[in-house]
N, C-alpha and C positions, 0 to 999 in steps of 0.2 A: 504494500500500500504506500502511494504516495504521500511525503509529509505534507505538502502545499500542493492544491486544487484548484485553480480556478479557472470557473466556467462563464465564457461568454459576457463579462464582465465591458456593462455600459457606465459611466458615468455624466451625467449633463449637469449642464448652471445655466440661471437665468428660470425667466418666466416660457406661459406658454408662444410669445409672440416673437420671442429673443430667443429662444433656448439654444445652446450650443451644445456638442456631442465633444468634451476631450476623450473619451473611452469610447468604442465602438465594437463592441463585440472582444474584449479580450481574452485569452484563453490560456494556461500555459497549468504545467506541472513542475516539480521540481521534490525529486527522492531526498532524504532520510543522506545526510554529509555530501549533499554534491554543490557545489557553486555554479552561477550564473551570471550573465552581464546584460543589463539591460541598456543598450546604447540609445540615447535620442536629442534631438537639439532641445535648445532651452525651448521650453511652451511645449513638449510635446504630450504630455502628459505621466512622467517617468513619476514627480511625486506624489500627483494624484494614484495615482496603480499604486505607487507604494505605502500610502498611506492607508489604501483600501486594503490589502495585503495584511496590513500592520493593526487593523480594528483601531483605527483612528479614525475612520470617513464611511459612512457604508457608503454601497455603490448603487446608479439608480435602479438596477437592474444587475441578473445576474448571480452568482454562489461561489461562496469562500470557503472551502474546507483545509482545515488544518489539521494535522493527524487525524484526519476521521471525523470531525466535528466539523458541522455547517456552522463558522462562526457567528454571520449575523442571527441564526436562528436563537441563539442564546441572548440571558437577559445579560444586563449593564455588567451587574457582578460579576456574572462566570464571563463574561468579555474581558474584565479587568484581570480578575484572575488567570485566564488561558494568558495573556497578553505578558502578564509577570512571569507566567513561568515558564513559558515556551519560546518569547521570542526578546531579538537584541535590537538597540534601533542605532545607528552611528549618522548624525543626520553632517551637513555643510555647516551649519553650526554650532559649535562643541556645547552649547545649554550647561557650562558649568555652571555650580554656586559659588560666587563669588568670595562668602563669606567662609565659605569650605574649603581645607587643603584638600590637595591630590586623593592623599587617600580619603578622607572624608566625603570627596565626590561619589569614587567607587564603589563604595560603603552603603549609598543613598538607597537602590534600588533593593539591597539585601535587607534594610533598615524597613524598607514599605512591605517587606513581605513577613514581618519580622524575625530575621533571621542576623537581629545585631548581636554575635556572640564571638567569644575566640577564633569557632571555627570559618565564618564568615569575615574578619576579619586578617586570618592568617591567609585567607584567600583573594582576596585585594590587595594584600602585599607579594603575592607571591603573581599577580596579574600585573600591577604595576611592575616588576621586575623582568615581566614577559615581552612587554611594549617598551623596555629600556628607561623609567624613569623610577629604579630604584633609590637612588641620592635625591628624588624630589616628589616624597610621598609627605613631607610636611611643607611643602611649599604651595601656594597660594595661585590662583589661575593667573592671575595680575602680576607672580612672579614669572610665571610659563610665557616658552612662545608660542605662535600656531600652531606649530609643530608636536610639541608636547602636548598643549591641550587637547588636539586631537586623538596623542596616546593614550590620556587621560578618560578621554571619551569612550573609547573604543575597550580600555580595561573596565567601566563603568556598563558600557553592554555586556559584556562576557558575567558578571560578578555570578549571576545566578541561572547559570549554565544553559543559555538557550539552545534550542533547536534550530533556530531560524534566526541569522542574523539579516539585519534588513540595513545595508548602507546605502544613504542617500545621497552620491554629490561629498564623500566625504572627505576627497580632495580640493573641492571647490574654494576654497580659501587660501589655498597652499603654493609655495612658488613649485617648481618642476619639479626641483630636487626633494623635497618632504613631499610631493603628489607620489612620486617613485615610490621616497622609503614607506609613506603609511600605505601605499598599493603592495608592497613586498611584505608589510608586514603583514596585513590581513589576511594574503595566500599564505604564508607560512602560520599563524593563527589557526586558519580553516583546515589547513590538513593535519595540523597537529592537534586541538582537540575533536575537529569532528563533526562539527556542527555544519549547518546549510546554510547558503547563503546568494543575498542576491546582492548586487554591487548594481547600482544605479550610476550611470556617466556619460557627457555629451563627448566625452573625449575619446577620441577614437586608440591615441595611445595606451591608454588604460584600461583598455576592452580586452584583456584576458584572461580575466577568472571566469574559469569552465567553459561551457560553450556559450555564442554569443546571441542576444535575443535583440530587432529591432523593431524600438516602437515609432513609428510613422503614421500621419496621419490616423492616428486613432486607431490603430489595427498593430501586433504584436508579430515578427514571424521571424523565424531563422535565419540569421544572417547567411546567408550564401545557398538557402536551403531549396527545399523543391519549387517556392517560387522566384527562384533565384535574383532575389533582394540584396541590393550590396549594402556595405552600410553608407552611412548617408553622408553627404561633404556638408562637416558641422563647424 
């Protein structure tokens, strides 16, 4: 059984007079430790999908199954609950606390599930050590640079061991060279524990974790696949 399902996934905005279609029909699967790349230009609707994906947005239309569970069919709680403990979100914007060190960010999402103890603790240090910023787990976002905060992020996804990492654009802030190393780091991340994942990018350089998926014009398809869709000049 696939971990992520979705089916024919429409989303619109606007009224009945205005309405726009950014989703048209999307559709895609994705197993239980495999990565993905969903390449597309800004506007095409990469964070709306993944937002939908992530039980942040239902879609207007359309079905979300994650391990087995039709997510929107559930209520608020067991949405918030699947959402805690199955999936990671690394967005373009690291959403640290500012008033929190490094580790105390890490810490946050294990704290909401309440799981603030030694052993969750020794696991944010041993995260932060994974992503290279062991010497700045008491240091403050405001001490960090891009670069780090986005280590920082990204150990803060992992803390409570998802299934389904969901990055969004998560070099979009970064010069080439931090775009590279947090792109190196998240593949070696993903095949070292295990987890899924989808990497959301209009960059074309950065389009090779796993195989690659193009969203265009509101429709989803294999980059080079049976309708032979190149990817797109972004």
């Amino acid at each position: 059984m696939s971990l992520l399902v979705c089916e024919n996934i429409v989303k619109e905005f606007g009224g009945e007079e205005n309405r726009i279609a950014v989703l048209k029909g999307v559709s895609l699967s994705l197993e239980k430790g495999e990565a993905a790349t969903i390449l597309g230009s800004s506007g095409a609707g990469k964070s709306t999908l993944l937002n939908i994906i992530g039980a942040l947005d239902p879609p207007s239309s359309g079905k979300v199954y994650l391990d087995g569970e039709d997510l929107y069919a559930l209520n608020d709680r067991k949405i918030s609950a699947l959402r805690n403990r199955k999936l990671g979100f690394v967005f373009q914007l690291y959403h640290l606390m500012a008033e929190l060190t490094a580790l105390e960010n890490v810490l946050l999402p294990a704290r909401i599930m309440g799981h603030e103890d030694a052993k969750a603790r020794a696991r944010a240090k041993e995260l932060l050590c994974a992503v290279g910023l062991k010497d700045r787990e008491k240091h403050f976002p405001a001490q960090l640079s891009g670069g780090e905060q986005q280590r920082a992020a990204i150990a803060r996804s992992l803390i409570n061991s998802p299934e389904l990492l969901l990055a969004d654009e998560p070099t979009g802030n970064l010069d080439r060279k931090n775009s590279e190393n947090i792109t190196e780091l998240l593949v070696k991340l993903q095949k070292e524990m295990g987890f899924a994942m989808l990497f959301v990018t209009h960059n074309r350089e950065l389009s090779s974790l796993g195989r690659t998926l193009v969203l265009q014009d509101g429709t989803l398809s294999e980059a080079g696949g049976k309708d032979n869709l190149t990817t797109p000049k972004i």
